[in-house]
TORMI-642989 format. One record per residue (C-alpha): residue in three letters; x, y, z. Coordinates in steps of 0.1 Angstrom, whole numbers. Each point is the difference from the previous one (the first is absolute). Layout:
<recs>
+------+-------+-------+-------+
! type !    xx !    yy !    zz !
+------+-------+-------+-------+
!  ALA !     X !     Y !     Z !
...
+------+-------+-------+-------+
</recs>
This chain:
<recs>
+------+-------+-------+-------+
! type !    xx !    yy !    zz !
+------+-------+-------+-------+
!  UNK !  -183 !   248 !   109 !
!  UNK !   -26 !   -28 !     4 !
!  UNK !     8 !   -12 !   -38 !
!  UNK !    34 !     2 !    10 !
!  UNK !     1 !   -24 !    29 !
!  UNK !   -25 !   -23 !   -20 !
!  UNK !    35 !    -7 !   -27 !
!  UNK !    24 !     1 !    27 !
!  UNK !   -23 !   -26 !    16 !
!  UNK !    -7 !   -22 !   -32 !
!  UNK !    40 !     3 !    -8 !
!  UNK !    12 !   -13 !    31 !
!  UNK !   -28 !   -30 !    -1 !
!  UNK !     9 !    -9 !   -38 !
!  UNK !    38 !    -2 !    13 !
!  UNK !   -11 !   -21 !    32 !
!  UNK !   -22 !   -27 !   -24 !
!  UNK !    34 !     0 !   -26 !
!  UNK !    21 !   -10 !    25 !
!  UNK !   -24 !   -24 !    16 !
!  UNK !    -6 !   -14 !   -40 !
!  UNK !    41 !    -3 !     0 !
!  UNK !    -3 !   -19 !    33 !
!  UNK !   -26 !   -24 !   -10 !
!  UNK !    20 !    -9 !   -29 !
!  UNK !    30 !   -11 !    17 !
!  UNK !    24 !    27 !   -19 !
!  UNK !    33 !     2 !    17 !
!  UNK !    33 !     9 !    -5 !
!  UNK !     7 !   -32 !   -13 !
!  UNK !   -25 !     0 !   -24 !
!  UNK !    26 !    28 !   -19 !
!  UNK !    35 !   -20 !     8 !
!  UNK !   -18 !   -34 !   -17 !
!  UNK !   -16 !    22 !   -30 !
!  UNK !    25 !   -14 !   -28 !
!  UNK !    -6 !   -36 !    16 !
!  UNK !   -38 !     9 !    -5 !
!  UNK !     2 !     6 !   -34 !
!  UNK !    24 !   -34 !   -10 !
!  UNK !   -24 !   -24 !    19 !
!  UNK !   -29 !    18 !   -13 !
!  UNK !     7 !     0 !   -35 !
!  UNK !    19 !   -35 !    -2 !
!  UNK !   -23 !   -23 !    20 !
!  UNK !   -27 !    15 !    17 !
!  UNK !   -17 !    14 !   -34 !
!  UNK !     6 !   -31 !   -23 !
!  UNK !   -27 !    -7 !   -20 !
!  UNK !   -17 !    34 !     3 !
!  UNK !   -11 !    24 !   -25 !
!  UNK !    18 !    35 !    -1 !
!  UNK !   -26 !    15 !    15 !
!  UNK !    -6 !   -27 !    25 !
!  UNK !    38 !     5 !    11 !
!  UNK !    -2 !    36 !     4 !
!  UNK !   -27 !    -4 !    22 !
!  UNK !    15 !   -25 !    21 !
!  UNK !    34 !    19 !     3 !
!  UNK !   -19 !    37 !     9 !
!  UNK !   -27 !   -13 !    18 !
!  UNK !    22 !    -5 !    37 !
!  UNK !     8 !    41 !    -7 !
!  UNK !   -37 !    10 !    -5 !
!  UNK !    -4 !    10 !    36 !
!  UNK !    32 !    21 !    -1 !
!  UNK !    -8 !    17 !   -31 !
!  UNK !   -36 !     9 !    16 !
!  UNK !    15 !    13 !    29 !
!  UNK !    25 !    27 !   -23 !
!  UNK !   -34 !    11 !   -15 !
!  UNK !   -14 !     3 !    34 !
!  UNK !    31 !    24 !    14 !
!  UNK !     0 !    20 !   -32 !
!  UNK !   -35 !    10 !     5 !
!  UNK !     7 !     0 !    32 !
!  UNK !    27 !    30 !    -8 !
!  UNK !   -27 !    20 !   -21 !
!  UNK !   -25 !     0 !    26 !
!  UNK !    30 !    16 !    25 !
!  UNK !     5 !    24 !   -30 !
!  UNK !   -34 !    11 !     2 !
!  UNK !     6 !     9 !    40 !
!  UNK !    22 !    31 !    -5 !
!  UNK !    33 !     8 !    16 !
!  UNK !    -6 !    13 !    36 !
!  UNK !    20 !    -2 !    27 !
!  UNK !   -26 !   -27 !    16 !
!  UNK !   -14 !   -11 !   -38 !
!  UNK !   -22 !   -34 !     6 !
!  UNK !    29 !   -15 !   -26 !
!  UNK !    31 !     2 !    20 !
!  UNK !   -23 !   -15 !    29 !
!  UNK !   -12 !   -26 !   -25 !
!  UNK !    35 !    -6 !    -8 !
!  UNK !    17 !    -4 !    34 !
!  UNK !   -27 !   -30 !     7 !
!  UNK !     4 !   -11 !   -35 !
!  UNK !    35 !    -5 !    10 !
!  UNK !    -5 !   -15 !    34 !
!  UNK !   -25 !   -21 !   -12 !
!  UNK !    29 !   -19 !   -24 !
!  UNK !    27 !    -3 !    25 !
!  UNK !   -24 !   -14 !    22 !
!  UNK !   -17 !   -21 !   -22 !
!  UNK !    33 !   -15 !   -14 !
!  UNK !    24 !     9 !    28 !
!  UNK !    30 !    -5 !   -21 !
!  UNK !    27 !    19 !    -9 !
!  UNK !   -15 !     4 !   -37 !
!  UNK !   -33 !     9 !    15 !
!  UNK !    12 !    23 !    20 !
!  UNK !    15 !    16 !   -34 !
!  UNK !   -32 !    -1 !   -18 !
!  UNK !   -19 !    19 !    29 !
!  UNK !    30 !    27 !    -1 !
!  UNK !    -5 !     2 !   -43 !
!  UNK !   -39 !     4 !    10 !
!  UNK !     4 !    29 !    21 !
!  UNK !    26 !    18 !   -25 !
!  UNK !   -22 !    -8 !   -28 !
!  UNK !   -33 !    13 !    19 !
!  UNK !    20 !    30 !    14 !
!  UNK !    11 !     7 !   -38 !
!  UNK !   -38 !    -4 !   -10 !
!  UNK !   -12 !    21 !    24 !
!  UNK !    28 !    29 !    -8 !
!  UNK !     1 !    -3 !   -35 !
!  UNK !   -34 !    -9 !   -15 !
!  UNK !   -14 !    34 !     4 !
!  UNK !    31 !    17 !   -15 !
!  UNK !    -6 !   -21 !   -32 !
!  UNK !   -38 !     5 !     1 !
!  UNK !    13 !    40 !    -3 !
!  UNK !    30 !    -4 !   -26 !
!  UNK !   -17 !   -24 !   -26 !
!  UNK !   -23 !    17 !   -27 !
!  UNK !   -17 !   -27 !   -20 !
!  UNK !   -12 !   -32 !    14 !
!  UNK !     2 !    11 !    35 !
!  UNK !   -20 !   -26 !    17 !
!  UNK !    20 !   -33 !   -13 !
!  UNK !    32 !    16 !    -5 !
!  UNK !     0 !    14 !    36 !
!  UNK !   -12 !   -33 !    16 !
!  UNK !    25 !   -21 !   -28 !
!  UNK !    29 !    23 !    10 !
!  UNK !    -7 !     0 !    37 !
!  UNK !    -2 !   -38 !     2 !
!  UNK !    33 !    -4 !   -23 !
!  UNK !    21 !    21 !    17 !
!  UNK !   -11 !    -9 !    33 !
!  UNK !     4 !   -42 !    -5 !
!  UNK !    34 !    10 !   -21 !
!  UNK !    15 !    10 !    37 !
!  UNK !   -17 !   -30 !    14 !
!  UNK !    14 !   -26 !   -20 !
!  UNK !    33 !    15 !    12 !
!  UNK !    -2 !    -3 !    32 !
!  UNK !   -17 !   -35 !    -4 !
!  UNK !    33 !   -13 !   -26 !
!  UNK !    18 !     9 !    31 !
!  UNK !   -22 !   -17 !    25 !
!  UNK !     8 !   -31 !   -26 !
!  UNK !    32 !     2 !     1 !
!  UNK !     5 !     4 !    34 !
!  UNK !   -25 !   -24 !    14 !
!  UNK !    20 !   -28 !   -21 !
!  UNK !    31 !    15 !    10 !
!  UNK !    -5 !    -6 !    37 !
!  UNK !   -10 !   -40 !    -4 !
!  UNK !    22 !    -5 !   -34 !
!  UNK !     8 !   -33 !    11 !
!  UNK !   -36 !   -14 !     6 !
!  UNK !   -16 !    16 !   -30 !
!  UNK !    35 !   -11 !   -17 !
!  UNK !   -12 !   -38 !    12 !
!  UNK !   -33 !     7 !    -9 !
!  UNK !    14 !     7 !   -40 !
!  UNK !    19 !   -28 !     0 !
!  UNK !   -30 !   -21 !    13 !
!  UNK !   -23 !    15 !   -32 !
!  UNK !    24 !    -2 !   -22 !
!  UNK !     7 !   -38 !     7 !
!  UNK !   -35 !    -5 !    -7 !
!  UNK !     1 !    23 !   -30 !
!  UNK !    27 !   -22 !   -16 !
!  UNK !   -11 !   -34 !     8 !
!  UNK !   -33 !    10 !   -20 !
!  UNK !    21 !    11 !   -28 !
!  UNK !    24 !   -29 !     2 !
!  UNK !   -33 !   -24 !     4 !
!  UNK !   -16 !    17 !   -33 !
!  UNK !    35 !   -14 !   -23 !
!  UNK !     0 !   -32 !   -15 !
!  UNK !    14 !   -31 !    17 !
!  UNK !    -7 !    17 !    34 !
!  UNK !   -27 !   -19 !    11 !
!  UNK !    28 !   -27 !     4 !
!  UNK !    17 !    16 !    30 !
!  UNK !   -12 !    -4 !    34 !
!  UNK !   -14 !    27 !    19 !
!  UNK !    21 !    -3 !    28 !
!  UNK !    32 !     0 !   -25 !
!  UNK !   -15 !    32 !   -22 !
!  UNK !    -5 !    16 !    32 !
!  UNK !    40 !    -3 !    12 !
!  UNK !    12 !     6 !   -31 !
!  UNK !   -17 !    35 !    -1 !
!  UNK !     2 !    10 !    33 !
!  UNK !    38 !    -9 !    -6 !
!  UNK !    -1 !    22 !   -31 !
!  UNK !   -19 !    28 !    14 !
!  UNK !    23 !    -4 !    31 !
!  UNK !    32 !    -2 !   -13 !
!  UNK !    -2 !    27 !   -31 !
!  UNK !    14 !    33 !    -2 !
!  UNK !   -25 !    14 !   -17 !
!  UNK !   -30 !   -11 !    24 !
!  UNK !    24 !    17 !    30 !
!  UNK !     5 !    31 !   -14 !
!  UNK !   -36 !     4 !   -11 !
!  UNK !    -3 !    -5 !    39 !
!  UNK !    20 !    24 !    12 !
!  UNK !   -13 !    29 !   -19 !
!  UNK !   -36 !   -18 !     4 !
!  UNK !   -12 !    30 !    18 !
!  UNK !    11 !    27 !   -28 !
!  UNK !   -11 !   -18 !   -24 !
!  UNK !   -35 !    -6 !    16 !
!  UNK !    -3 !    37 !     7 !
!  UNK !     5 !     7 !   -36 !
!  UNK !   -27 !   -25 !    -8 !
!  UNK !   -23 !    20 !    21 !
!  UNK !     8 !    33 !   -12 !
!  UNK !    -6 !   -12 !   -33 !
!  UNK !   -35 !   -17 !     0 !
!  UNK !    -8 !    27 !    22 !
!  UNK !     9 !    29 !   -22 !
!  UNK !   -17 !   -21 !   -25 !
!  UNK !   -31 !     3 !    15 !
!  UNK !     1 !    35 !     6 !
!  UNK !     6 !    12 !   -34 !
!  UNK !   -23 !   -23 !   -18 !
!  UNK !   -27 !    -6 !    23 !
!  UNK !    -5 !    21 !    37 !
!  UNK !     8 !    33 !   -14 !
!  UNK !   -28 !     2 !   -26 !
!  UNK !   -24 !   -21 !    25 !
!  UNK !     4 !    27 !    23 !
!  UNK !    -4 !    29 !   -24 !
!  UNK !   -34 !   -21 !   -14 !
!  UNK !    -8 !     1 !    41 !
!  UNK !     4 !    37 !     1 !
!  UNK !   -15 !     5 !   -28 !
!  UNK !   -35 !   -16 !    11 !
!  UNK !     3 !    16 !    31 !
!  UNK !     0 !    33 !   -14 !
!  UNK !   -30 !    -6 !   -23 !
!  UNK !   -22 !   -17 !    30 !
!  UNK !     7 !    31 !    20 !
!  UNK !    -6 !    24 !   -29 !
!  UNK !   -37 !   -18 !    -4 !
!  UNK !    -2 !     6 !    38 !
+------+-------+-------+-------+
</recs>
């Protein structure tokens, strides 16, 4: 039982410094809602006269921290796998704290979200890991941890799409301002980067797209289903990650813990 509140512990801390790591990096919601603005400025202006490899740097770099912290809740999951199912298993404590921990941190309504997709997610780890570790035959050390942590982050990203969508649902109008703030900026570095531009003023480029931006059609409806369309965006780099990257991390994790405590 003493190895068993040791991972409950060490999940709930890794949690705790991942959402401390999102904090420090000044991740919000808004981050999400001005993504597509991100990538125009980023690739038009902000990364002239960079190499390709330069420029891929430069646009990842500001998601580093967030990426670091997914690692840090998917080995965060295998460790709660490792603490068995009981009624009172060091996990599901680990993962009630683990989801205080975020709403407190973040005390928003998508933070509040994210600590409700941790505790499902531990809850599932903690149910689940040692019904794979009996059911799988060959590779049973990374498939278990690989299957525990993909399973258990594919009902977290769920419930945090929906913590998206309705944390931009509830202030639609000020993260629709917000948008139409980015994407003024967006164009005006597009607009600056044609030829001729540099004879318009700033202050007349500036009307003439905030006019544009709003005025069209297009712009409001990309508003008003702003907050579907950033849950989507979500869901899909999350899911991204997940299949490509966390799962296997966290069946490498399990794997080494099972040889270090084979040697032992």
């Amino acid at each position: 039982m003493e190895k068993e509140k040791f991972y409950g512990a060490a999940s709930f801390a890794l949690v705790l410094f991942s959402a401390l790591l999102v904090k420090l990096s000044g991740f919000s919601a808004s981050y999400m809602v001005n993504f597509q603005n991100y990538i125009i400025k980023t690739g038009v202006s902000q990364t002239s006269g960079m190499s390709t490899i330069s420029a891929l740097y430069y646009f990842f770099s500001p998601f580093f921290a967030i990426f670091a912290a997914l690692i840090m809740i998917a080995v965060a999951l295998v460790l709660a796998g490792l603490c068995g199912d009981d009624k009172y298993s060091p996990a599901l404590i680990a993962g009630i704290l683990s989801a205080l921990s975020y709403a407190l941190i973040f005390r928003s309504v998508w933070g509040a979200f994210v600590g409700v997709a941790l505790l499902a997610a531990f809850f599932y780890a903690a149910k689940m890991a040692p019904v794979y570790r009996k059911e799988i035959k060959k590779w049973i050390s990374f498939r278990t941890g690989s299957k525990t942590v993909s399973r258990a982050l594919f009902i977290a990203n769920i419930i945090i799409s929906l913590g998206v969508l309705f944390a931009v649902l509830s202030a639609q109008a000020e993260y629709g301002a917000s948008f139409r703030s980015e994407m003024t900026v967006a164009m005006k570095s597009v607009v600056r980067s044609m030829p001729g531009a540099s004879m318009l003023s700033d202050a007349a480029l500036t009307s003439a797209v905030e006019n544009v931006v709003n005025s069209s059609e297009i712009f409001n409806a990309y508003v008003r289903w702003l907050p579907v369309t950033t849950a989507l965006g979500v869901w899909f780099v999350l899911e991204m990650l997940r299949n490509i990257f966390l799962a296997n991390i966290g069946g490498l994790v399990s794997l080494a813990i099972s040889k270090v405590n084979k040697e032992k």
